[in-house]
Backbone as a printed PyTorch tensor [residue, N CA C, xyz], in Angstrom:
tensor([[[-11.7040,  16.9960,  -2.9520],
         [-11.7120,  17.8500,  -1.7880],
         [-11.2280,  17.0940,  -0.5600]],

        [[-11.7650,  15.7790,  -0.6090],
         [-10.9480,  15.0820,   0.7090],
         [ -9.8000,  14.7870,   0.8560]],

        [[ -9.2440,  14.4360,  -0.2710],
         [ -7.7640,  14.5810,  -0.8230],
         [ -7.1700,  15.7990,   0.0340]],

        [[ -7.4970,  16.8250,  -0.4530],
         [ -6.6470,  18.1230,  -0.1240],
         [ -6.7750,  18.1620,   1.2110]],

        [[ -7.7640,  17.9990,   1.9480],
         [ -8.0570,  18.0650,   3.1820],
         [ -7.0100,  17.1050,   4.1760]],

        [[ -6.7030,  15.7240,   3.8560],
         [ -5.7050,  14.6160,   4.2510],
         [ -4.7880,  14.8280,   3.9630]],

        [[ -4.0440,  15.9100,   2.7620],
         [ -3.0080,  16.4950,   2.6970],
         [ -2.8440,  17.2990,   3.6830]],

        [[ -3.5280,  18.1070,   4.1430],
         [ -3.4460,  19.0230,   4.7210],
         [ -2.7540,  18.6870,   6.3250]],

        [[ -3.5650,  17.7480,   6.8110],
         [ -3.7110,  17.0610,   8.0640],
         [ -1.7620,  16.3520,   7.6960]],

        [[ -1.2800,  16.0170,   6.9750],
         [ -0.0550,  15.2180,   6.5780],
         [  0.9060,  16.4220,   6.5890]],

        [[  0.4240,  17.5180,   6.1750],
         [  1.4560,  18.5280,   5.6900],
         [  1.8310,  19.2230,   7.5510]],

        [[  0.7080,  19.3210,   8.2280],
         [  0.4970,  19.7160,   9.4420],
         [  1.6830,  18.9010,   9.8840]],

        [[  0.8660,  17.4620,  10.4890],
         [  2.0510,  16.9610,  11.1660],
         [  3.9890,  16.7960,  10.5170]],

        [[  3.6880,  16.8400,   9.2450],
         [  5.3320,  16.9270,   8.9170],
         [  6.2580,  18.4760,   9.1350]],

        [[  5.0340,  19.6560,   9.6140],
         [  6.0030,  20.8140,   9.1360],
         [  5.8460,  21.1430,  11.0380]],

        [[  4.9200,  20.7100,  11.5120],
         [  4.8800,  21.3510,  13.0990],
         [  5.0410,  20.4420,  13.9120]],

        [[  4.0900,  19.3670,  14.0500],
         [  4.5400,  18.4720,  14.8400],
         [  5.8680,  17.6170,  14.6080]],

        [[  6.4120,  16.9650,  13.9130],
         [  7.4140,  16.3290,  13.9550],
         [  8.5850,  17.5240,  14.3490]],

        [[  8.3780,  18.8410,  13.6000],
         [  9.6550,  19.1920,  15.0000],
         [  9.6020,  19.7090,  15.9670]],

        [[  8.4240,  19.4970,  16.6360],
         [  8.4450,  19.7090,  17.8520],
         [  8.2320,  18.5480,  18.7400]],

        [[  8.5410,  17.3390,  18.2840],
         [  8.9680,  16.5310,  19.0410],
         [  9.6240,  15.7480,  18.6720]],

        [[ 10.7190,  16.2240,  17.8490],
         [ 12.0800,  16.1820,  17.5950],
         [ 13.0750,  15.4820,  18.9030]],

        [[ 13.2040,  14.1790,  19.2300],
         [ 13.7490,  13.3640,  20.0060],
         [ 13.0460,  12.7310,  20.9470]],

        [[ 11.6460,  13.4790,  20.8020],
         [ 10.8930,  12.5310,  21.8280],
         [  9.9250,  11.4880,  21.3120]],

        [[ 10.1960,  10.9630,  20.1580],
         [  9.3480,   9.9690,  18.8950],
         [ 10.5670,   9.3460,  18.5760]],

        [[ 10.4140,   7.9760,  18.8840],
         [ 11.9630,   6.9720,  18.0750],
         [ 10.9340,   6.0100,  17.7620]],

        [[  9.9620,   5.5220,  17.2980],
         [  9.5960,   4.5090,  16.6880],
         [  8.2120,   5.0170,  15.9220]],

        [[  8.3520,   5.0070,  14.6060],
         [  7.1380,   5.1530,  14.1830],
         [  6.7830,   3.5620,  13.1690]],

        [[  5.2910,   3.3360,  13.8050],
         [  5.1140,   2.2760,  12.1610],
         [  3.5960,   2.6620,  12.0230]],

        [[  3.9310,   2.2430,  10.7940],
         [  2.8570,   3.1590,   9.8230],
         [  1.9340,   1.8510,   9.2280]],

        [[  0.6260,   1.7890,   9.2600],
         [ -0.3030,   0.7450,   8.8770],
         [ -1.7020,   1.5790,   7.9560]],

        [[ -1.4770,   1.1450,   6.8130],
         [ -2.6790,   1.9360,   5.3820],
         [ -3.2620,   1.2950,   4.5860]],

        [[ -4.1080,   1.9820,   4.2620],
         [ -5.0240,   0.7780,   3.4850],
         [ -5.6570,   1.9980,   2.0360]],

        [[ -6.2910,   1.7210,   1.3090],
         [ -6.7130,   1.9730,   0.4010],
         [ -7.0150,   3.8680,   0.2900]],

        [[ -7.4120,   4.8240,   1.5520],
         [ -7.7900,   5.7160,   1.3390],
         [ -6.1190,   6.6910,   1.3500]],

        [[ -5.2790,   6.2830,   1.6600],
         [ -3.8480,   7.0030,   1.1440],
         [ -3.5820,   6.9820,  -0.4950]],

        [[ -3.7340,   6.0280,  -1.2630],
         [ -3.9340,   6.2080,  -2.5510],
         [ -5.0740,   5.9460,  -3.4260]],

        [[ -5.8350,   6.2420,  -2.7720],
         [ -7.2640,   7.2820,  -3.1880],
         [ -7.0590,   8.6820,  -3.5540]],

        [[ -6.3120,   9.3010,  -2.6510],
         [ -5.7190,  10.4760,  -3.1800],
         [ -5.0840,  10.6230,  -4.1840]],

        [[ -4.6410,   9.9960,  -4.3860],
         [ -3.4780,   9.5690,  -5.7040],
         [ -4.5960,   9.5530,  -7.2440]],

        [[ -5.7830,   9.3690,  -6.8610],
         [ -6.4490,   8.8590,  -8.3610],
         [ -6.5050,   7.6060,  -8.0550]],

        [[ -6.1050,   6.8420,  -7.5280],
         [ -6.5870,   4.9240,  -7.4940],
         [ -7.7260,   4.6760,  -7.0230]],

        [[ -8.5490,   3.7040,  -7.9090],
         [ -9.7560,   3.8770,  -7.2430],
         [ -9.5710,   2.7420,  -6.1460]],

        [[-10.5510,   2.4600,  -4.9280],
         [ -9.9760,   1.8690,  -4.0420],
         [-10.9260,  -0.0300,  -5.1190]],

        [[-10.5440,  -1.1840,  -4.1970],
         [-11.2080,  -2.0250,  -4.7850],
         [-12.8530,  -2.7080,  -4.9380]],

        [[-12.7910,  -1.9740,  -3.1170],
         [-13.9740,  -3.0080,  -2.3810],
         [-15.1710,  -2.3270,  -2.4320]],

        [[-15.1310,  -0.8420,  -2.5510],
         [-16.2030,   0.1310,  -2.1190],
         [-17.5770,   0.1800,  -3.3030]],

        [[-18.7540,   0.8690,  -2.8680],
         [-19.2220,   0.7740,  -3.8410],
         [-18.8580,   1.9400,  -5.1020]],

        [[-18.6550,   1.5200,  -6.1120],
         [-17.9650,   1.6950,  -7.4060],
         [-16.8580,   1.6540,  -7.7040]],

        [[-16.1430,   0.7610,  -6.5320],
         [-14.3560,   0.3920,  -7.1950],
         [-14.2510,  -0.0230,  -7.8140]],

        [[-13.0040,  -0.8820,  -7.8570],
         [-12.5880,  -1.4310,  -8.7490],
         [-13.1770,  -2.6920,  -8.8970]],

        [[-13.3550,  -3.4070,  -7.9920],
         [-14.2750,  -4.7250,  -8.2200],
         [-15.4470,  -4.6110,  -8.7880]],

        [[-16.5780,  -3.5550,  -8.5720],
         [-17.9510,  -2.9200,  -9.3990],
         [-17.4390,  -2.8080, -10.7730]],

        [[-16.4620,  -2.0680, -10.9030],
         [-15.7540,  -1.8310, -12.3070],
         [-15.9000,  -3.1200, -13.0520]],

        [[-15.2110,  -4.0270, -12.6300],
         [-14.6420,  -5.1680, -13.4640],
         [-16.1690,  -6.3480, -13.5180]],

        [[-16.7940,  -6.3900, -12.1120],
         [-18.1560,  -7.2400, -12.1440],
         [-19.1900,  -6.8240, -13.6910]],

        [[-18.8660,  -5.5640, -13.4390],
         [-20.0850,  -5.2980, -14.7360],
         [-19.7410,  -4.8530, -16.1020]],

        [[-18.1630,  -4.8630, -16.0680],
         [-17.3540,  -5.3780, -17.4010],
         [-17.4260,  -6.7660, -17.6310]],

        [[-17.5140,  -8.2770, -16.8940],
         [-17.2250,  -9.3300, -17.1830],
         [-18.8190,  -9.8740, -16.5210]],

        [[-19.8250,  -9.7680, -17.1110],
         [-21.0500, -10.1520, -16.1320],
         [-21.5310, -11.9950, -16.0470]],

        [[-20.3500, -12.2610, -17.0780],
         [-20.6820, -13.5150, -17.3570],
         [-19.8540, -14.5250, -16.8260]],

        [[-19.4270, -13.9890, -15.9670],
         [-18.3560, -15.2410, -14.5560],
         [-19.4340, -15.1370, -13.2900]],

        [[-20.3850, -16.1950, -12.9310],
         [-21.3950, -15.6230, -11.8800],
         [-20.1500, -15.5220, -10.7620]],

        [[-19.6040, -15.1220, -10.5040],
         [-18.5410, -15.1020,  -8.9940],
         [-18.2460, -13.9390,  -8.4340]],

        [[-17.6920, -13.4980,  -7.0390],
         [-17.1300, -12.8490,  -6.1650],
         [-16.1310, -12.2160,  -7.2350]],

        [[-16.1320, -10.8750,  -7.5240],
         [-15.3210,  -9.9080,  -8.2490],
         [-13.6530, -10.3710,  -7.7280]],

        [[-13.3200, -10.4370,  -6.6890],
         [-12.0290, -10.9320,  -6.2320],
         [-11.7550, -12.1410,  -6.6910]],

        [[-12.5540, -13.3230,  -7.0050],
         [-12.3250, -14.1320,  -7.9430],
         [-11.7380, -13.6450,  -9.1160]],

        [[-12.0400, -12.7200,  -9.7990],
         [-11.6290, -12.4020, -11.0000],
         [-10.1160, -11.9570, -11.1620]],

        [[ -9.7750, -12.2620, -10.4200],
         [ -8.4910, -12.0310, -10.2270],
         [ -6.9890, -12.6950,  -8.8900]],

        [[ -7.8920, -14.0280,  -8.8350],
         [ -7.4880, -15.4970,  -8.4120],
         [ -6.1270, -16.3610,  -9.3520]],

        [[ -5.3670, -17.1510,  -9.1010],
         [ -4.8000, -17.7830, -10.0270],
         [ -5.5550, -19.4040, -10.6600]],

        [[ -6.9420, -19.2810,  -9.9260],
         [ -7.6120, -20.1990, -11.0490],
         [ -8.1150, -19.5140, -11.6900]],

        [[ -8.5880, -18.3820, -11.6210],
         [ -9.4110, -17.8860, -13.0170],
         [ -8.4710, -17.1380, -13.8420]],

        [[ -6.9110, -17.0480, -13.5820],
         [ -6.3900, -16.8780, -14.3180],
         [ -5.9820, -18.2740, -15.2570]],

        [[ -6.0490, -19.2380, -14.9660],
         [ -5.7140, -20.1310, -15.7470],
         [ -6.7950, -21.0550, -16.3680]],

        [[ -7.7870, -20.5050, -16.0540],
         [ -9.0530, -20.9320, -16.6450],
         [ -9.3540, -20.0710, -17.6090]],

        [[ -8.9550, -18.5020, -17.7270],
         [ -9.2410, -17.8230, -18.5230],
         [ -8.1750, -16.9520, -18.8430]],

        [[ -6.9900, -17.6140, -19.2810],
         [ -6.2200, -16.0950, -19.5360],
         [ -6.0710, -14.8810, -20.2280]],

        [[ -7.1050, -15.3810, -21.3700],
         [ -7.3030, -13.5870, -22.0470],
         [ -7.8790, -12.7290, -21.2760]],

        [[ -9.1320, -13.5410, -20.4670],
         [ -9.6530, -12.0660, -19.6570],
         [ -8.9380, -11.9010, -18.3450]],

        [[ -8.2320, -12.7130, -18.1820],
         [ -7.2000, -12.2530, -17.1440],
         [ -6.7440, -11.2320, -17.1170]],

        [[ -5.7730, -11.4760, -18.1690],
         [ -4.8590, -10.4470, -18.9750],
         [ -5.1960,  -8.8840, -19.0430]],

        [[ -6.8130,  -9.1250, -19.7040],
         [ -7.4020,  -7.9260, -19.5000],
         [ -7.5810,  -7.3920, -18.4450]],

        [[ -8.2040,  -7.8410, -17.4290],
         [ -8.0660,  -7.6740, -15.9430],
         [ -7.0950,  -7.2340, -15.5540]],

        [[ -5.9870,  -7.7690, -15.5760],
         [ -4.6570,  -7.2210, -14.9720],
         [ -4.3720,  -5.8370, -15.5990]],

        [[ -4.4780,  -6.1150, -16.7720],
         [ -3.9290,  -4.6220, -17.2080],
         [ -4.8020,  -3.5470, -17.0010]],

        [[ -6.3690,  -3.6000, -16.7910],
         [ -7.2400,  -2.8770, -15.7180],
         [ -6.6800,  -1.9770, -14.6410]],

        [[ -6.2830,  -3.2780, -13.8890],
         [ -4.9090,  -2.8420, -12.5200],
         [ -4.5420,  -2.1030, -12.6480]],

        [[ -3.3670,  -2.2890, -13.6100],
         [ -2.2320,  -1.8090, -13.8560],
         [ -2.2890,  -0.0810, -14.8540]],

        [[ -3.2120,  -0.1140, -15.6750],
         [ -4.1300,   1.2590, -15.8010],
         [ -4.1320,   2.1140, -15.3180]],

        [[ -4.8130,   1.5590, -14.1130],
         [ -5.4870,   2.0550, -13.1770],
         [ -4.6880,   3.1590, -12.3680]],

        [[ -3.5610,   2.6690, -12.4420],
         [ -2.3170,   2.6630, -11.5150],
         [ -0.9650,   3.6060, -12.4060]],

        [[ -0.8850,   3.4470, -13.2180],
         [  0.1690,   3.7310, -13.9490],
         [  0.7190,   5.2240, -13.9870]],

        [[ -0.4640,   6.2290, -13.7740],
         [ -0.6090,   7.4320, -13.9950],
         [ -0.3500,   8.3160, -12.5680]],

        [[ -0.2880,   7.3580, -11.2610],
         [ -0.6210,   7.9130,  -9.8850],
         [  1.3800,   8.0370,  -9.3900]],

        [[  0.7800,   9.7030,  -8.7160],
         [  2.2640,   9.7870,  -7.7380],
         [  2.1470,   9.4500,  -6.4640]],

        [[  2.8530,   9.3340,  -5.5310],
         [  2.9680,   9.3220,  -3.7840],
         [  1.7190,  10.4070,  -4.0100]],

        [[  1.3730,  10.6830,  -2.8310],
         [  0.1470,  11.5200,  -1.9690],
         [  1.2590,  12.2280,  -0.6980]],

        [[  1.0740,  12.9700,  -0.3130],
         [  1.7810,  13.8880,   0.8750],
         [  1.8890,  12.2060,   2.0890]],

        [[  1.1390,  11.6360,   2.2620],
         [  0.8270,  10.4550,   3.0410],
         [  1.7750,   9.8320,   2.9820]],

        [[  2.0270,   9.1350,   0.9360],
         [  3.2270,   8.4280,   1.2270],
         [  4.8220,   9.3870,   1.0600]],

        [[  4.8610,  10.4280,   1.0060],
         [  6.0320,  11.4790,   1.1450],
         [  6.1600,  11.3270,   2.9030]],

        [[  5.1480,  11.2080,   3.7840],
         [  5.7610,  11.6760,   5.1030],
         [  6.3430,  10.3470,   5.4000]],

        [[  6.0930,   9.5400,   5.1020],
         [  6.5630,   8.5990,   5.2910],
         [  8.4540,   8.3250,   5.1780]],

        [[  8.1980,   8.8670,   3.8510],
         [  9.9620,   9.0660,   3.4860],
         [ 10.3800,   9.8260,   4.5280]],

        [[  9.7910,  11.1990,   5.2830],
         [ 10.7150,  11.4970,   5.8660],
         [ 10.4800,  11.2350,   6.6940]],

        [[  9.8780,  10.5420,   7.6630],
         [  9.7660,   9.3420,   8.9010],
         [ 11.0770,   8.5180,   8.8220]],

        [[ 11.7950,   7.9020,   8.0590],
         [ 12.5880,   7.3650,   7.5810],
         [ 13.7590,   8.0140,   7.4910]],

        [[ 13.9290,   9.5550,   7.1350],
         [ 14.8780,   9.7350,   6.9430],
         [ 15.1200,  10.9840,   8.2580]],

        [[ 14.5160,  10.5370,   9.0410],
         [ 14.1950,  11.1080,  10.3670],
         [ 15.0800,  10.1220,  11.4180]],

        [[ 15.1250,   8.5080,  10.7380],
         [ 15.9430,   7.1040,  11.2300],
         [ 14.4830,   6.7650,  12.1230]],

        [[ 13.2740,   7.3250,  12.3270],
         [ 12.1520,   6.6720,  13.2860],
         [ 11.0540,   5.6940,  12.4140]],

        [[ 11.1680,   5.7560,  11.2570],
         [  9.9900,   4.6280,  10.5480],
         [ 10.5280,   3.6130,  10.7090]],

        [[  9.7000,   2.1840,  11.6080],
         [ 10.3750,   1.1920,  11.1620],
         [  9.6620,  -0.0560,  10.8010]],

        [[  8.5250,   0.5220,  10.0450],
         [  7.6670,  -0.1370,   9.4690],
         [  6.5120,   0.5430,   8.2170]],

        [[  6.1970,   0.4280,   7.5350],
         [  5.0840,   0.3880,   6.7330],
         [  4.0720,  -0.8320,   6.4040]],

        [[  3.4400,  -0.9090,   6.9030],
         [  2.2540,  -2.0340,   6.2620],
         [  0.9780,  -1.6250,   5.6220]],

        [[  1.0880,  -1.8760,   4.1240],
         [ -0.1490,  -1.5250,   3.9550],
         [ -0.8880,  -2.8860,   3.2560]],

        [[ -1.8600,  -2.7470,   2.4600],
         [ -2.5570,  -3.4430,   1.7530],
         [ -2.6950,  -3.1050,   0.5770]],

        [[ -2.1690,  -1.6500,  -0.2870],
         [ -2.0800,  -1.1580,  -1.3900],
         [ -0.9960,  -1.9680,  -2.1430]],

        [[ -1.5430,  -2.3560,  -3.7450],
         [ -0.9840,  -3.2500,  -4.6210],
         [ -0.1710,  -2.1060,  -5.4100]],

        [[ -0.2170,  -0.9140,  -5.4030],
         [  0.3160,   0.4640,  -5.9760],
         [  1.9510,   0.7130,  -6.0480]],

        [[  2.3640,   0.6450,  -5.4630],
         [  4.1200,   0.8680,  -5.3300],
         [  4.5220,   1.8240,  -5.1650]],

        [[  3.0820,   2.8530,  -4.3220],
         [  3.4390,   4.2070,  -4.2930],
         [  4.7040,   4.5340,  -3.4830]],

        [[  4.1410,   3.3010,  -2.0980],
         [  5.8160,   4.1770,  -1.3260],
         [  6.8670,   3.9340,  -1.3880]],

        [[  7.1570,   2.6640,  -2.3440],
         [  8.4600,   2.5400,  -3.2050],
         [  8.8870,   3.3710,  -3.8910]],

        [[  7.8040,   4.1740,  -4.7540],
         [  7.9360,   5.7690,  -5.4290],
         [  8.1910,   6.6360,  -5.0080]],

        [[  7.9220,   6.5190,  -3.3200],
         [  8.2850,   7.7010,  -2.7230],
         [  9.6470,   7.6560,  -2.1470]],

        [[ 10.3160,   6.4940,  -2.4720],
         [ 11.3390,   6.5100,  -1.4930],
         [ 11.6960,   5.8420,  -0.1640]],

        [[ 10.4000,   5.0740,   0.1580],
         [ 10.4250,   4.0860,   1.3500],
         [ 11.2120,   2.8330,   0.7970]],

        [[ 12.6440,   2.5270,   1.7690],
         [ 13.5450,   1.6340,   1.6940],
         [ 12.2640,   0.3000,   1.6340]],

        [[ 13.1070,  -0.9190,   1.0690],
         [ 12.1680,  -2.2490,   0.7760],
         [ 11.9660,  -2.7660,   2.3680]],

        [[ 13.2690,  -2.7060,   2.9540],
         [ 13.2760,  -3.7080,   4.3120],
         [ 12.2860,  -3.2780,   5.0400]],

        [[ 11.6650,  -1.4650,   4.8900],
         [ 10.8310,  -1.1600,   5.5770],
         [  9.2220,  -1.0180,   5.5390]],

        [[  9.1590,  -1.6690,   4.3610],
         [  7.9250,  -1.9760,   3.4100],
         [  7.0930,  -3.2910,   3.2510]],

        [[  6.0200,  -3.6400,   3.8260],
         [  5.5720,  -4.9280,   3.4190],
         [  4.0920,  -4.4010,   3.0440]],

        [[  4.2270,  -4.9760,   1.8620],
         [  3.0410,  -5.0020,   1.2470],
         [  2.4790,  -6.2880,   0.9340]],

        [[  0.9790,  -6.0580,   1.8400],
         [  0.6370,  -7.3720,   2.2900],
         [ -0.0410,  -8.1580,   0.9470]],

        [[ -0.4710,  -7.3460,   0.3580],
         [ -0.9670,  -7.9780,  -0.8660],
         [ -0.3310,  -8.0680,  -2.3640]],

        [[  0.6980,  -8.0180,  -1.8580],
         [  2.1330,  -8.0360,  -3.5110],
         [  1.9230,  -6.3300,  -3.4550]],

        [[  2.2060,  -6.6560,  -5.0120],
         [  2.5620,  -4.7460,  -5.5470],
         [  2.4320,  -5.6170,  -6.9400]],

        [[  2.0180,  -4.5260,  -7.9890],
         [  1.9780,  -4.2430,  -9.3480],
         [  3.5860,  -4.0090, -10.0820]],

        [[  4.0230,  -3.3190,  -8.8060],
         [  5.4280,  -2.9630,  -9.4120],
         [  6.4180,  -4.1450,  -9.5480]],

        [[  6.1910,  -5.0980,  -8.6220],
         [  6.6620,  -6.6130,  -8.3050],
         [  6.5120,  -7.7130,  -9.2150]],

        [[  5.2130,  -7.5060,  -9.3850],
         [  4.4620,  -8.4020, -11.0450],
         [  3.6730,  -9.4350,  -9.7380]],

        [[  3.8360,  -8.9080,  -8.4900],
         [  3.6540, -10.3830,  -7.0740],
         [  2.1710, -10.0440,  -6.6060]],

        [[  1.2840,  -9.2300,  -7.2330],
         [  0.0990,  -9.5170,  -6.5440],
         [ -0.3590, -10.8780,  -5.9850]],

        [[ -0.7330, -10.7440,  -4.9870],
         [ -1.3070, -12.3830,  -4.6580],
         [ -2.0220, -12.9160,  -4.5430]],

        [[ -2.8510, -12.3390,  -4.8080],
         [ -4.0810, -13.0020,  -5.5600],
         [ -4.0890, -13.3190,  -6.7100]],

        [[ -2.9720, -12.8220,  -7.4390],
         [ -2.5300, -13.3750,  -8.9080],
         [ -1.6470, -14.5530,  -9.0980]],

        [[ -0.6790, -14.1640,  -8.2800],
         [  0.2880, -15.5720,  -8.4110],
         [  0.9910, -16.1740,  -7.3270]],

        [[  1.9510, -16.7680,  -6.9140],
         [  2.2870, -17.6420,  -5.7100],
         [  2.8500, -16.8000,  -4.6790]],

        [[  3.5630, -15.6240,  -5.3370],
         [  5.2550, -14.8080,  -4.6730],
         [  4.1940, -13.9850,  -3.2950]],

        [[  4.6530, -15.0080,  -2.5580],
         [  4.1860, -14.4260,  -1.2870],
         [  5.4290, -13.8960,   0.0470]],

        [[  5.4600, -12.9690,   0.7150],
         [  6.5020, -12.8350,   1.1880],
         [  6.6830, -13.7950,   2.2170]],

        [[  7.9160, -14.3540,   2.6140],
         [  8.2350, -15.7430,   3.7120],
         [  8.4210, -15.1980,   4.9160]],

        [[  9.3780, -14.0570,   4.9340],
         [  9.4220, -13.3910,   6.1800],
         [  9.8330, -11.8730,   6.0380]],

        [[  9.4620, -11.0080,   7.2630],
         [ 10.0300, -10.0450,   7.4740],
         [ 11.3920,  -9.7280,   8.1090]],

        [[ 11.8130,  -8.6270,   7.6880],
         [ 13.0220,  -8.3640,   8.3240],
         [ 12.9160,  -8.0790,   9.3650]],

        [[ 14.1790,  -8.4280,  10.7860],
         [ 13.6900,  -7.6760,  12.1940],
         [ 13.7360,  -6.4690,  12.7400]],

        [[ 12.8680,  -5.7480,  13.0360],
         [ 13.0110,  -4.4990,  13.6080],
         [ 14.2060,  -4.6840,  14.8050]],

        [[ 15.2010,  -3.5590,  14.6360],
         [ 16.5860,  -3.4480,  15.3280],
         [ 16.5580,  -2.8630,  16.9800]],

        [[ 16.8980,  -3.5920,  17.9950],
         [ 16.2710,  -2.7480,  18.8940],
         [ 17.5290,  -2.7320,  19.8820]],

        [[ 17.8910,  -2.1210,  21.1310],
         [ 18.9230,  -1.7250,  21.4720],
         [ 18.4980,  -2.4810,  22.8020]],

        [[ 19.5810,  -3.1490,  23.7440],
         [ 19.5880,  -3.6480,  24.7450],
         [ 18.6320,  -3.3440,  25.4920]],

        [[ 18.8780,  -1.7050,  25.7880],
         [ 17.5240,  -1.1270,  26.9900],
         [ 16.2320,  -1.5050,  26.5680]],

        [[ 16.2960,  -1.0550,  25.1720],
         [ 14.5160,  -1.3450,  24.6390],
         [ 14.1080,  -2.6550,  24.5940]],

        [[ 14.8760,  -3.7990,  24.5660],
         [ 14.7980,  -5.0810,  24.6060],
         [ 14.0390,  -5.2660,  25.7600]],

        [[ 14.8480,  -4.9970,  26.6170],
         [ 14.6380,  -4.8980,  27.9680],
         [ 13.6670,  -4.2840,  28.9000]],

        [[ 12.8090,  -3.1990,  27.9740],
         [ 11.8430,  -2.2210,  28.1050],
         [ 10.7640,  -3.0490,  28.0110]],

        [[ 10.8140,  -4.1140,  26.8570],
         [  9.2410,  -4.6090,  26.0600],
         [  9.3160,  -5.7730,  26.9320]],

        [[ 10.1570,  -6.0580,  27.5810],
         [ 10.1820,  -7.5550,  28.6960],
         [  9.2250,  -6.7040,  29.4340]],

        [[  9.0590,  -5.5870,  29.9550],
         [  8.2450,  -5.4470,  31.1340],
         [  8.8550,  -5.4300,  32.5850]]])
């Protein structure tokens, strides 16, 4: 039900508000975290009965922090239940589309005003949806990448620069 409801609120601003302020919005960036693909079916990680509850009381015999369980020492201390672990993830995940959330996004973008996404979702939803890479950082890898990072090294080095035009340069000087 909350799902439909955050659709709703997404469907709003993409069908009324964005054209009605149709030239007066040139920069959108977009910052998300776990309850955009919640909708989707993903369970989130941290909450009580995510995915970390999930996996703590599947593996009860690592006394550690559930996010440990999915570290690159306890992957190499344990790689079968790693393995298992990961593919948990990846499960988890496999079955989920964009959410209206990550669709407005695409057309934020294809509007030329998104010029950012940041989330913290390991999902690859808004790669699914169509959000260009340059405009995408996903702070914690992606599944779709194989780069989670809490799994392995592939951390991103830098971002690309947001493009800005003399005046606006000149705007953010103050």
């Amino acid at each position: 039900m909350a799902a439909a409801r955050y659709d709703g609120v997404v469907s709003l601003i993409a069908s009324r508000m964005l054209p009605r302020a149709e030239g007066q919005i040139r920069r959108v960036v977009v910052a998300a975290g776990a309850g955009v693909s919640t909708g989707a079916g993903i369970p989130d990680f941290r909450s009580h009965g995510g995915f970390f509850d999930t996996v703590a009381q599947l593996y009860p015999q690592y006394a550690c922090a559930a996010e440990q369980l999915l570290s690159r020492s306890f992957a190499e201390a344990h790689p079968a239940d790693s393995a298992k672990i990961r593919q948990l993830v990846e499960t988890s995940m496999a079955k989920a589309k964009p959410t209206a959330s990550h669709l407005l996004c695409t057309l934020l973008q294809q509007k030329g005003i998104l010029q950012r996404v940041y989330t913290q979702n390991v999902d690859g939803l808004y790669a699914a949806a169509g959000v260009r890479e340059d405009l995408l950082v996903e702070a914690h890898g992606s599944v779709r990448k194989n780069n989670i990072v809490l799994c392995v090294a592939n951390v991103p080095c830098c971002f690309p620069p947001i493009k800005l035009t003399a005046v606006e340069r000149f705007q953010l000087r103050g």
